[in-house]
Every structure is written in C-alpha cells, then in structure tokens.
C-alpha positions as CSV (number, residue, x, y, z in Angstrom):
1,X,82.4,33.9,-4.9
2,X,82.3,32.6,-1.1
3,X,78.7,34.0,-1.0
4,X,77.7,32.1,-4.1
5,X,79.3,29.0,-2.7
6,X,77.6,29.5,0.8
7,X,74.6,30.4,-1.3
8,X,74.5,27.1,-3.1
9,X,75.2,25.2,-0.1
10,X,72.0,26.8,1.5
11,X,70.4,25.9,-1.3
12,X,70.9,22.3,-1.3
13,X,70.4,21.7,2.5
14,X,66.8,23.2,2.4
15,X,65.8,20.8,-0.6
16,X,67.4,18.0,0.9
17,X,65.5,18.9,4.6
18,X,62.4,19.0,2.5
19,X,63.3,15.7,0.8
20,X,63.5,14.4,3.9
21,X,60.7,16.0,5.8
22,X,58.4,15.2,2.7
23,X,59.3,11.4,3.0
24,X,58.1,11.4,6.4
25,X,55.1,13.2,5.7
26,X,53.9,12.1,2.2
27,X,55.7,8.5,2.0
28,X,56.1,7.7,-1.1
29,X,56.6,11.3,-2.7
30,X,60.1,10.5,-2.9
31,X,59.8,7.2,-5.1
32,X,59.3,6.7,-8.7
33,X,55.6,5.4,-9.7
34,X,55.6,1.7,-9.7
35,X,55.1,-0.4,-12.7
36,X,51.9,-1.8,-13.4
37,X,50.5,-4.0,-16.0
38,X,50.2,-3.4,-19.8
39,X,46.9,-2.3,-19.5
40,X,45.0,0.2,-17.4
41,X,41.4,0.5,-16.1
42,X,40.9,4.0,-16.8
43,X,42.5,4.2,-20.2
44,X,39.6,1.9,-21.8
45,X,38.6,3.3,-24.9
46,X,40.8,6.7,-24.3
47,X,42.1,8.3,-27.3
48,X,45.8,7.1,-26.5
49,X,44.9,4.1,-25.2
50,X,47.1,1.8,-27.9
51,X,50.2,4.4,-27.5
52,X,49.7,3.8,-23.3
53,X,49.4,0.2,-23.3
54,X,52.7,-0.1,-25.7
55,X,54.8,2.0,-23.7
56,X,53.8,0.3,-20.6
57,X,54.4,-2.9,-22.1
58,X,58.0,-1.7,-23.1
59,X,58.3,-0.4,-19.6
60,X,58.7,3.1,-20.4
61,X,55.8,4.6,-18.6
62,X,54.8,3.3,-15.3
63,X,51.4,3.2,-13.4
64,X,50.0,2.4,-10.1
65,X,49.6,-0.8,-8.1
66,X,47.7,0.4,-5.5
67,X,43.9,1.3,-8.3
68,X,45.4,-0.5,-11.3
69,X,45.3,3.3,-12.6
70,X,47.0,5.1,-15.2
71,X,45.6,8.8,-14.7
72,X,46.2,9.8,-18.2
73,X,45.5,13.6,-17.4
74,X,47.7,13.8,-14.3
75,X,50.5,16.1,-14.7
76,X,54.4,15.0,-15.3
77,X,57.2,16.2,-13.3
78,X,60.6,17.0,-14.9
79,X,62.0,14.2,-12.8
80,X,59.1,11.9,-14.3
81,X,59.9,12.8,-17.6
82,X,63.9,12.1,-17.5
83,X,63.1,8.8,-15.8
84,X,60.5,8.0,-18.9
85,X,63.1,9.2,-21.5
86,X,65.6,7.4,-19.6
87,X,64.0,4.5,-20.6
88,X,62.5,5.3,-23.7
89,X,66.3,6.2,-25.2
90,X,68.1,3.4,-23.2
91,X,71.2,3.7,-25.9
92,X,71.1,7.6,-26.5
93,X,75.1,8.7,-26.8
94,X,76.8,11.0,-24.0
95,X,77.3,14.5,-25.8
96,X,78.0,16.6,-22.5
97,X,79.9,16.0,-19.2
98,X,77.6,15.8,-16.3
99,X,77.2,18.4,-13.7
100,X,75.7,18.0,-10.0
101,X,72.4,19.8,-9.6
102,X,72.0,21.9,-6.2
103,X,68.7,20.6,-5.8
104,X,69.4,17.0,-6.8
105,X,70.6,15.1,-3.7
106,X,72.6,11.5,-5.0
107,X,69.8,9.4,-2.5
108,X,67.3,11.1,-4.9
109,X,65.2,8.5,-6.6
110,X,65.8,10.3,-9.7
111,X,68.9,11.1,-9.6
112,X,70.7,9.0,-12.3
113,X,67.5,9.6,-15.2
114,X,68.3,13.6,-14.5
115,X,72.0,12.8,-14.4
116,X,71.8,10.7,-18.1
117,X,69.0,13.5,-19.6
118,X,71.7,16.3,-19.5
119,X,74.1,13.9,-20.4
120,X,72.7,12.8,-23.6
121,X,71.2,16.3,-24.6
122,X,67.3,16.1,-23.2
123,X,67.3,17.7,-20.9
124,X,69.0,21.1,-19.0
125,X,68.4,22.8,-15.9
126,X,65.9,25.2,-15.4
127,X,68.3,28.0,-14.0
128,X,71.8,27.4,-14.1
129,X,72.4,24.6,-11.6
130,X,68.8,24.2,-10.0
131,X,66.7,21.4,-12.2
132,X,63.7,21.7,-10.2
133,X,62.6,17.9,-10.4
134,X,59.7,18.2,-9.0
135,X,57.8,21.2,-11.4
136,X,55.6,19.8,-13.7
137,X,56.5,20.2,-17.0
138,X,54.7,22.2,-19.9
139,X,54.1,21.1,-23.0
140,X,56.6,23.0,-25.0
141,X,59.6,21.7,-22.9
142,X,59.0,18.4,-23.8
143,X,59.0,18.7,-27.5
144,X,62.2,21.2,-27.3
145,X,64.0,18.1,-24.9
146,X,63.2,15.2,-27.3
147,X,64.5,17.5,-30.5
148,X,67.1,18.6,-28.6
149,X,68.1,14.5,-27.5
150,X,67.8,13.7,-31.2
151,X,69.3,16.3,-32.5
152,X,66.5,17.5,-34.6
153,X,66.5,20.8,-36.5
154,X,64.4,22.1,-39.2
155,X,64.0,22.0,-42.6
156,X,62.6,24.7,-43.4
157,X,61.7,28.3,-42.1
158,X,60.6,27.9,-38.5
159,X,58.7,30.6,-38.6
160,X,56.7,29.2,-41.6
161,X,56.2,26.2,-40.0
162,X,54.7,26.9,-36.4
163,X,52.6,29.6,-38.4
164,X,50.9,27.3,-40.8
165,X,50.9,24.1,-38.4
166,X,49.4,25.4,-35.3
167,X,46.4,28.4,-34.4
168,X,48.9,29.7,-31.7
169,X,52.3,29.6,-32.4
170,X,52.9,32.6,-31.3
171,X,52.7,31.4,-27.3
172,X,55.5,29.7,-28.6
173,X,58.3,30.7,-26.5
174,X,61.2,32.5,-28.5
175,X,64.0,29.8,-27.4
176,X,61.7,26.8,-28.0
177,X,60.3,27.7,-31.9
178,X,63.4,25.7,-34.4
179,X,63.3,22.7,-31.9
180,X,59.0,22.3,-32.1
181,X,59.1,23.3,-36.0
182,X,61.5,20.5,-36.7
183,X,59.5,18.2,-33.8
184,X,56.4,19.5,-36.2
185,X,58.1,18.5,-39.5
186,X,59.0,14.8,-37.5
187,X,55.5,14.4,-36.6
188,X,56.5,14.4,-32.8
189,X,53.6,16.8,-32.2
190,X,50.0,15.1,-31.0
191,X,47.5,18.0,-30.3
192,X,44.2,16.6,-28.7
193,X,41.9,17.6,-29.2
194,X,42.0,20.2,-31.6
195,X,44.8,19.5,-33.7
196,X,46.3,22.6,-34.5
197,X,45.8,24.1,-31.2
198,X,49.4,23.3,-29.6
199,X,48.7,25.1,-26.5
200,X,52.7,25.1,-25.4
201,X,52.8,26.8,-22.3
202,X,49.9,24.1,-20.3
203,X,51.4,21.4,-18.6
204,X,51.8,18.6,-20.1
205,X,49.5,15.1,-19.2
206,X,51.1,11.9,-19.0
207,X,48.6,11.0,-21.7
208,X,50.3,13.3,-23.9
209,X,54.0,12.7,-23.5
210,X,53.4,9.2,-23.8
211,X,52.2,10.3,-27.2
212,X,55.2,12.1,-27.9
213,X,57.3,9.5,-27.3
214,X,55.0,7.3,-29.2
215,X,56.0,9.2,-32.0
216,X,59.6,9.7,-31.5
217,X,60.0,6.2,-31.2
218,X,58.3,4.9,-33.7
219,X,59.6,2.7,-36.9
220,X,58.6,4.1,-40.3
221,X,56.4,1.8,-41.8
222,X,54.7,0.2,-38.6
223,X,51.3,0.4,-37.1
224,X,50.7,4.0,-35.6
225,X,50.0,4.2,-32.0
226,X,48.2,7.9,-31.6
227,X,45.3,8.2,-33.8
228,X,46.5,10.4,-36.9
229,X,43.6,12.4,-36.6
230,X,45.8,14.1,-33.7
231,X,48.9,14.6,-35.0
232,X,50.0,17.6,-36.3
233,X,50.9,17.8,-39.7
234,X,53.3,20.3,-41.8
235,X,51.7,21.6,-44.7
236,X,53.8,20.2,-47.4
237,X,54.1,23.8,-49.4
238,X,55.4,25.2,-46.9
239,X,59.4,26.4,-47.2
240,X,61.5,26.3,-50.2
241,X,59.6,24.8,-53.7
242,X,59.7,20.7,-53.9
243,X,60.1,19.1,-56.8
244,X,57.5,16.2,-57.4
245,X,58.2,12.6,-59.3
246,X,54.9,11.1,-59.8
247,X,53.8,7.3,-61.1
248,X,50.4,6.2,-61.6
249,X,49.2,2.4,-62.0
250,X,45.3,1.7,-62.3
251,X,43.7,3.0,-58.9
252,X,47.3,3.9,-57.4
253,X,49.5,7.1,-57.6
254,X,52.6,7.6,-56.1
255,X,54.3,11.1,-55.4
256,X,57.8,11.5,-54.0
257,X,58.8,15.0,-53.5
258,X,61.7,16.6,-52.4
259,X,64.0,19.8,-52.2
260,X,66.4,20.0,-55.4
261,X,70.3,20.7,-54.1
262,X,71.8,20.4,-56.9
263,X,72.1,16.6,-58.0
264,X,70.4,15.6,-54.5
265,X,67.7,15.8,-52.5
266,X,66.6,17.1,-49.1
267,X,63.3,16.6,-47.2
268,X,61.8,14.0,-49.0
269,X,58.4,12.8,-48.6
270,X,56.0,10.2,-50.1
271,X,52.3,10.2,-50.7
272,X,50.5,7.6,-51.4
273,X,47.1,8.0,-53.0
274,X,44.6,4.7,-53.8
275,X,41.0,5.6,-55.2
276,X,41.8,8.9,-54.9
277,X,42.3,8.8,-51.2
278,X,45.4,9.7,-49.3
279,X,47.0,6.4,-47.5
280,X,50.1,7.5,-46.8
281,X,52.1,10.5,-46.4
282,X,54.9,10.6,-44.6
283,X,59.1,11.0,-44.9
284,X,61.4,9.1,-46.4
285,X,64.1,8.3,-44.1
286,X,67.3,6.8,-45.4
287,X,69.6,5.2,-43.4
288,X,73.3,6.3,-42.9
289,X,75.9,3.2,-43.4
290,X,79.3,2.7,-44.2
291,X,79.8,-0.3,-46.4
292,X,83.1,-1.3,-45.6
293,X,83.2,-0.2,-41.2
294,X,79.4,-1.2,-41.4
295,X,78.5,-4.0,-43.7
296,X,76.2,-6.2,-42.0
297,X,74.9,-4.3,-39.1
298,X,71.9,-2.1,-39.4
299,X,72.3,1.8,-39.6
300,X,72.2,3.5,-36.2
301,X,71.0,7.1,-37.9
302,X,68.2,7.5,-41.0
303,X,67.9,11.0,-42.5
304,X,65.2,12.5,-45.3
305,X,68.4,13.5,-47.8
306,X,69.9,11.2,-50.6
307,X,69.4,10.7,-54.3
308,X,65.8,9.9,-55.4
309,X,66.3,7.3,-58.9
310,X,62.9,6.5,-59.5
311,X,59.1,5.4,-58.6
312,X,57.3,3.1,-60.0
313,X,54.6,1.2,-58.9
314,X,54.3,-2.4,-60.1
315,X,53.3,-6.1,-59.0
316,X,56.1,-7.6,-57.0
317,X,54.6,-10.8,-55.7
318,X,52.2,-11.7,-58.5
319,X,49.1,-11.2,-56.2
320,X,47.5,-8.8,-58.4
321,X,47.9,-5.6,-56.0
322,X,50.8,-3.6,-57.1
323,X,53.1,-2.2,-54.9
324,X,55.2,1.3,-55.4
325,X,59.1,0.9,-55.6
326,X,61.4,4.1,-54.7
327,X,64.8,3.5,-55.3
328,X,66.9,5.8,-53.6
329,X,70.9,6.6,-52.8
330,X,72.3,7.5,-49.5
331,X,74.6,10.4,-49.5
332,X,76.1,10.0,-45.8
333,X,78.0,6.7,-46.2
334,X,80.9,7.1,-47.8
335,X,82.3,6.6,-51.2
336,X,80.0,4.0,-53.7
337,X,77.5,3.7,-50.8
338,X,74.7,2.6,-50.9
339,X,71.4,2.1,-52.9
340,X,68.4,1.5,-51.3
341,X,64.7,0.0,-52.6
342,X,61.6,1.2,-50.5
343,X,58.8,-1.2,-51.1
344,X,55.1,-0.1,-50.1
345,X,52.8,-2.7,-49.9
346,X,48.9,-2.1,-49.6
347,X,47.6,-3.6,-46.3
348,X,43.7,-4.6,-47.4
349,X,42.4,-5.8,-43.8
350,X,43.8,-2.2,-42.5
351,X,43.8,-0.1,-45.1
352,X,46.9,1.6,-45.1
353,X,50.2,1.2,-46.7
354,X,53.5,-0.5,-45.0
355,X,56.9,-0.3,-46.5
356,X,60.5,-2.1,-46.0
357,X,64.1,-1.2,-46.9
358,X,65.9,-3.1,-48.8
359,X,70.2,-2.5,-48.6
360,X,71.3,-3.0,-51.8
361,X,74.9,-1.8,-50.8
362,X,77.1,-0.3,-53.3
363,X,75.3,-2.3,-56.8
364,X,71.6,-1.8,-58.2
365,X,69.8,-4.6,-59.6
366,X,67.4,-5.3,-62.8
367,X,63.8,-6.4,-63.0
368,X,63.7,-9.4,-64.4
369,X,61.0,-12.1,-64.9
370,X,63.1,-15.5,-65.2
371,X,59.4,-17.9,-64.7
372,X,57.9,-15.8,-66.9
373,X,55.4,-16.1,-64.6
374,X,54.2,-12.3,-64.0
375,X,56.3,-13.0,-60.7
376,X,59.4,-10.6,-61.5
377,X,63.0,-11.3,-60.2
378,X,66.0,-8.9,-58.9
379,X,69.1,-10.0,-60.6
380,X,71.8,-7.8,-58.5
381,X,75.7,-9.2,-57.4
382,X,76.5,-9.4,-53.7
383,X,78.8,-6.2,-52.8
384,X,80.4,-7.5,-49.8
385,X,82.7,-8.6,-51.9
386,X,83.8,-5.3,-53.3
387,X,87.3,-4.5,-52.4
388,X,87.4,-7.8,-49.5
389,X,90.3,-9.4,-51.6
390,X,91.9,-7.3,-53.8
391,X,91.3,-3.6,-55.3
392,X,88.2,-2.2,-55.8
393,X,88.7,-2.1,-60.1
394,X,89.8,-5.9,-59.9
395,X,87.2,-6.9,-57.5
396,X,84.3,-9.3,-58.9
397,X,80.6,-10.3,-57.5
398,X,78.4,-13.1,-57.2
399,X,75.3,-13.2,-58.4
400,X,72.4,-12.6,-56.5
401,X,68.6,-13.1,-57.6
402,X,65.5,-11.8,-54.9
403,X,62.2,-12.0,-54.9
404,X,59.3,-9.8,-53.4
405,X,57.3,-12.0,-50.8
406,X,54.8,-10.0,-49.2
407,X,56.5,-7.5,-46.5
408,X,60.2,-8.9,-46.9
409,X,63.0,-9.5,-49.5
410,X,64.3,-13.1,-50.1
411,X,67.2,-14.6,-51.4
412,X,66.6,-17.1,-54.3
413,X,69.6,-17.2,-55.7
414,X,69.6,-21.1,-55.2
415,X,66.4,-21.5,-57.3
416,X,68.3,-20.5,-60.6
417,X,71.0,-22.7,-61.1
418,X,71.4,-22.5,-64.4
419,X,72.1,-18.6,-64.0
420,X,74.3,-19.7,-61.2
421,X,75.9,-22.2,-63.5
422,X,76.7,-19.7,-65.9
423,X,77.8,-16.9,-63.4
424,X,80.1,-19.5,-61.9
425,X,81.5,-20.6,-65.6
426,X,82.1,-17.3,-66.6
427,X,84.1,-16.4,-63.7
428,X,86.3,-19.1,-63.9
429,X,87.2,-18.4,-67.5
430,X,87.9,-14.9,-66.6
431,X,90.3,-16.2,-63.7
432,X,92.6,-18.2,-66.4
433,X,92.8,-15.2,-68.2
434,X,94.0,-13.4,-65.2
435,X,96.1,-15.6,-64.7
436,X,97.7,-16.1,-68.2
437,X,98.6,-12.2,-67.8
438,X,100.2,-12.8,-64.7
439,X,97.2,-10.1,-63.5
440,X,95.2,-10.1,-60.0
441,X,93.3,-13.1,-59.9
442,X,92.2,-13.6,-55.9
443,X,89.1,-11.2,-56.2
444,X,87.9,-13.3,-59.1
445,X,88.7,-16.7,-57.8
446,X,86.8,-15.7,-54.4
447,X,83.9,-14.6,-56.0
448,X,84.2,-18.0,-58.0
449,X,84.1,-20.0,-55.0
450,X,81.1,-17.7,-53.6
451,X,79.1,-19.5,-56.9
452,X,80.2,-22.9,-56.0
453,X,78.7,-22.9,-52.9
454,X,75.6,-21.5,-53.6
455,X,75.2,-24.4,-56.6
456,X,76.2,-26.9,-54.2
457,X,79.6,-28.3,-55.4
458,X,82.1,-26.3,-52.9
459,X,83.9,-29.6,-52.9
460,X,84.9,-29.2,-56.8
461,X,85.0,-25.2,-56.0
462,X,88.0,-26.4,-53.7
463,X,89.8,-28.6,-55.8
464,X,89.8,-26.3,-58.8
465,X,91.0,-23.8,-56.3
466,X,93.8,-25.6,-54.4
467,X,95.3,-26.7,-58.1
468,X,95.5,-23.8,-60.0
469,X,96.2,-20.9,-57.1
470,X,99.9,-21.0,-56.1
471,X,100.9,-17.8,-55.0
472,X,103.0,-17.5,-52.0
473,X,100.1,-16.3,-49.7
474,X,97.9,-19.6,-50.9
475,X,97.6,-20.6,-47.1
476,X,96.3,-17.3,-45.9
477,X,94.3,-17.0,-48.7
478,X,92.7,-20.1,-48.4
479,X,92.3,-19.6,-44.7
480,X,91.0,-15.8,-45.4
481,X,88.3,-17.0,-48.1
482,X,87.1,-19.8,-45.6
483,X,86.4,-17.6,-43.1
484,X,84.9,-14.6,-45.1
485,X,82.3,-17.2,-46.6
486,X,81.4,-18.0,-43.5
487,X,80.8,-14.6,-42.0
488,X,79.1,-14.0,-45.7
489,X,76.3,-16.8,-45.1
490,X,77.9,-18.8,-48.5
491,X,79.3,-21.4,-45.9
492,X,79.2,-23.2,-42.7
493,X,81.4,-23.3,-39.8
C-alpha cells in the first residue's frame, strides 16, 4: 500500500514537472483554445460547416485568434473534449462523487471540465486514476462518453445494430458496442465520408465531434446541422417485429411504427412519405411530466415509449396542405398523465417536414369545425384544474378551444363566446345543484369563475360568487381561487 501511495505521488510530480516545463517551452500548451468568432476561414463550404458555425456561436467549440482558423481535421484531446461537453451539457445532473486524478494538477486549465465529465457520467479515466488529458481521443470513446452522459441504451439487439449499420463493427471494441448501438439508434453517429464506415478506433477530428454533439443536442423537429447524407442510420427491421399504423391523404402517407408491449409502445418512429419520397423519418420522443409536481414547466426527459392513439393526416390551418396528427400518451408521468398531439407541418421553401408538441395534460380534445369554414377547431377543457380545489371525481374544467396556425397551437377560446356562454351557464346550474345536496361545490364554482373571465364579466363572476358561497373557508377560498387564476393566465395580478 505505501509503494502504491509513493507510486502515485511519483506519478503526479512528473506530470506536473512536465506541466510546468511544457509551459515554459510551448507557452500556451497549457491553456484552453481561445474563442473565436461564429465563423471560420477554413470551414467555407466544408461539409460541417452549419454544425461548426452553431456550436461556435453557442460557445461550445472554440477556435483560434491568432489565423481566424478552425482546423476541422485537427485531432481532440480528452481534456478538449470534457471542456466542449462541459459546455455543451451546461445543466447535466451529478450521478458520481468526484475523484482527484494523479495526472490532473488543480492549476490545470482543465481541471474543472474533467472534474464535471466524471461527475455527470461522460467521462472516466483511462486507467484507474490516470485520465491522460492530453491523449487524443478516438472516435469510439466519444460516442460511448455522450451515451454514457445521457444515459443511452439500446433498443434493440446491439449486436444487430452495429452489424447492419456499419461495414466494420467488428473494430468495435467489446466494452464500447451497447453504448454506439444505442448512439446509432439516436442518430448520434455522423460517418464522413462513407457512411457506414464508422472507423472507431481513428482519432477523432474536431470536425467530427462537433458533429456528434450536433446531434446529441439537437431539438426534434428543427433544422439539421450535419448533412443527413452522413448520418448513420438503423435499419428500421432490425430487432424485434414493429407494428405499423399507416394514413394516407392525396400525395401524403404517414407511418408510425412501434414495438407492441402489451397495450404500449416502445421505440417508436415516424415516416413521412410525400410523392412517394421519404421526408422524414425519425423517432418519436415523448416527453416525461408529472401533471400535478410539473404542470407548467416543460419536461426535462423525452423518451420513444407511450401509447400511440392515432394518425391522421388532415388540413389544420385551412391552407390547403395537410398536415399529419399523431396523438399519443405518455406512460412516465404519473397517474391520468398526459396526452400529447404531434403536428407535422410540410415546409415547401425547404422541403422537409417540422413538427411541434402540443401538452394536452390529463383530457383529449375533439375536431370540430365551429366557422364551418374548412378551418377545424380543438374543443378540449383546461386540466390544471383537475384535483386544484377539491377531489379528482368532483373536479370540473373549463372549456378550451385551439386552433392550428402554422408551426404553433393557439388559444381561441375568447373567439367563441357563445360556447363560452354556455360552458359558463351550465356550470353554474350544476353548482346550485351541488349545493341544494349539500355536495362539494368549490371545484365547480372555480371552474365557473375560470368562464367568467375568459367572457369578460369576472366582475359578475365575483358577485355571484361572494353571494351564494358561504362556507367557513370563504376567505381562503376566495383568496386561493384569486391567486390560482392568476398563475393560470385567466387573470391579472
């Protein structure tokens, strides 16, 4: 044990003299590549160009003041690559206690990006307690670090995967094949130029890791960065059979398929195919939510598992190009939580298809065309109100009515007021009955007031309110109710 300590000790005195002799040397060794503008001389018209110039915007990758260079095909050190994922995952969670690394000095310019990447699960040593900072690092380490960081694993057989996906899986090392299938099956992998040659064990450029990252970053639905020619794709019939929903409208077909557990569904993926061409093809990735710790705030995790309802593809907006709606249910929020509507809208300028998620929370909606303009209508009741004043059996909801504008949701509930008339009317009715039965009347009488404000009489809403409610809690009820409509958007402070 004293010769391993003295051993150690040895160790970290040699890379420390060498730190320091290198400083004196090679100034400059010792400090992290400077930031440079969001766009580089020699990247003009290189392949990964778009990807480059956004993470340098972002201030993720760095380049050089002294040429104005990138050098895309310059190797990256594992101390480069913690710093980059450092700030490429600013928020990542702490899932392990940090340890001091023999070869890591705390003066070390990179000292606290090596520190957080074994923290948060990137990133481990390369034997025991040496990191070796300044190795370049292959290709294959940095696919296993950013599945490993985000807690990636497969779906299907790994095996299977890396076989039908790449030329050469089988340089794949042994320890690094279930994290690079499931990077494979998350589209993390960019191959250029050959895209099923992986070639795992070649260092990696900083052209390519900014590629991965690119790709682990990215928001499903936006503008990819790397050309898609390049990224390596999972043949879909690969692992265990997929069951397939498919609509068709005109030029437009729409396939959803998935893996059938019993009444759910794992690994599911859309296609998109207009004139008989393939637009879109990727996962569909449903967000994790609570409704009642998480209501408002968006969810922090999205996994390809749920409850598929239905496609269809149909007009939303009325401008004669339909769009395909998945309606889907999340299985990892809790109890009566939550439906979800995928929209995919058809981009003509690019070409390509976009989508957005709408959170319908723990109630569907109905298509329905009030104008009877060819414009249709989501009649569906705000859940927040679920369970926020009384029971979950006793609680009521407003009414809520969207529309489909091109790329969003809106709320237009204030545009129908005689369906908000009628809502409101038939919730006060039900509250004198409540009350005539000496039943639970708060839930109703809240959701009541929801309808006043959205027709615009509040004032009434609040007279009605203060004269026929006169339980014993009237004050905090009154006070609760302001402030929840508030918080809900229904009123102002």
């Amino acid at each position: 044990m004293v010769r391993s300590h003295k051993r150690q000790a040895v160790i970290a005195l040699v890379v420390a003299l060498g730190i320091i002799i290198g400083n004196l040397v090679f100034p400059g060794l010792n400090v992290a590549p400077a930031l440079a503008e969001a766009k580089f001389k020699d990247v003009k018209d290189h392949w990964a160009q778009a990807c480059i110039e956004e993470l340098a915007e972002k201030k993720i990758i760095s380049g050089y003041y002294e040429d104005g260079t990138f050098r895309p095909n310059r190797p990256v050190s594992r101390a480069e690559f913690a710093a980059m994922l450092r700030r490429a995952f600013p928020d990542a969670k702490t899932v392990r206690n940090p340890i001091d690394f023999a070869d890591i000095p705390t003066n070390y310019w990179g000292y606290k990006a090596i520190r957080e990447a074994y923290q948060t699960g990137f990133m481990s040593g390369s034997s025991g307690s040496i990191f070796n900072a300044t190795l370049n690092i292959p290709r294959w380490q940095v696919l296993v670090a950013l599945s490993s960081g985000l807690k990636y694993t497969p779906a299907g057989s790994a095996p299977e995967i890396l076989n039908a996906t790449f030329e050469d899986a089988r340089d794949i090392p042994e320890l690094a094949r279930n994290a690079i299938a499931a990077a494979a099956e998350k589209q993390l992998v960019v191959n250029y130029p050959a895209v099923k040659q992986l070639e795992p064990t070649r260092n990696a450029t900083r052209a390519e890791v900014a590629t991965f990252l690119c790709q682990a970053i990215a928001k499903p639905g936006k503008t990819a960065l790397v050309p898609s020619q390049y990224i390596a794709q999972v043949p879909p019939n690969i692992g265990p059979p997929r069951t397939t929903e498919i609509s068709e409208f005109g030029k437009v077909r729409a396939e959803v398929s998935f893996v059938k557990e019993a009444e759910n569904a794992k690994n599911i993926r859309i296609k998109i195919i207009r004139d008989g061409k393939t637009l879109l093809e990727e996962p569909v990735l449903i967000p994790t939510r609570s409704l009642a710790d998480n209501p408002d705030k968006k969810a922090s995790d999205e996994v390809s598992e749920g409850r598929l309802l239905s496609v269809r593809i149909r007009d939303l907006d009325g401008d004669k190009e339909p769009e395909v709606l998945a309606d889907l249910v999340s299985i990892k929020s809790g109890v009566r939580c939550c439906n979800y509507s995928f929209i995919y809208r058809y981009d003509s300028a690019a070409k390509k298809y976009t989508h957005i998620k709408h959170f319908w929370g723990n109630v569907s909606y109905e298509i329905v065309d009030f104008g009877k303009n060819d414009i249709p209508e989501f009649k569906s009741l705000d859940g927040r109100f679920a369970e926020a004043f009384t029971n979950y059996a006793d609680s009521r909801l407003p009414l809520q009515i969207w529309q489909y504008r091109p790329g969003k949701m809106e709320d237009v509930t204030k545009q129908y007021p005689v369906e908000v008339y009628t809502n409101g009317a038939e919730l006060w009715l039900e509250s004198r009955k409540r009350s005539s039965e000496d039943a639970e009347v708060k839930g109703v009488l809240a959701t009541f007031m929801a309808s006043k404000y959205v027709a615009g009489q509040e004032a009434e809403g609040w007279r009605l309110l203060e004269k026929v409610y006169q339980g014993r809690d009237r004050t905090q009820f009154f006070g609760k109710l302001r402030e929840f409509l508030v918080s809900t958007g229904y009123a102002s402070k």
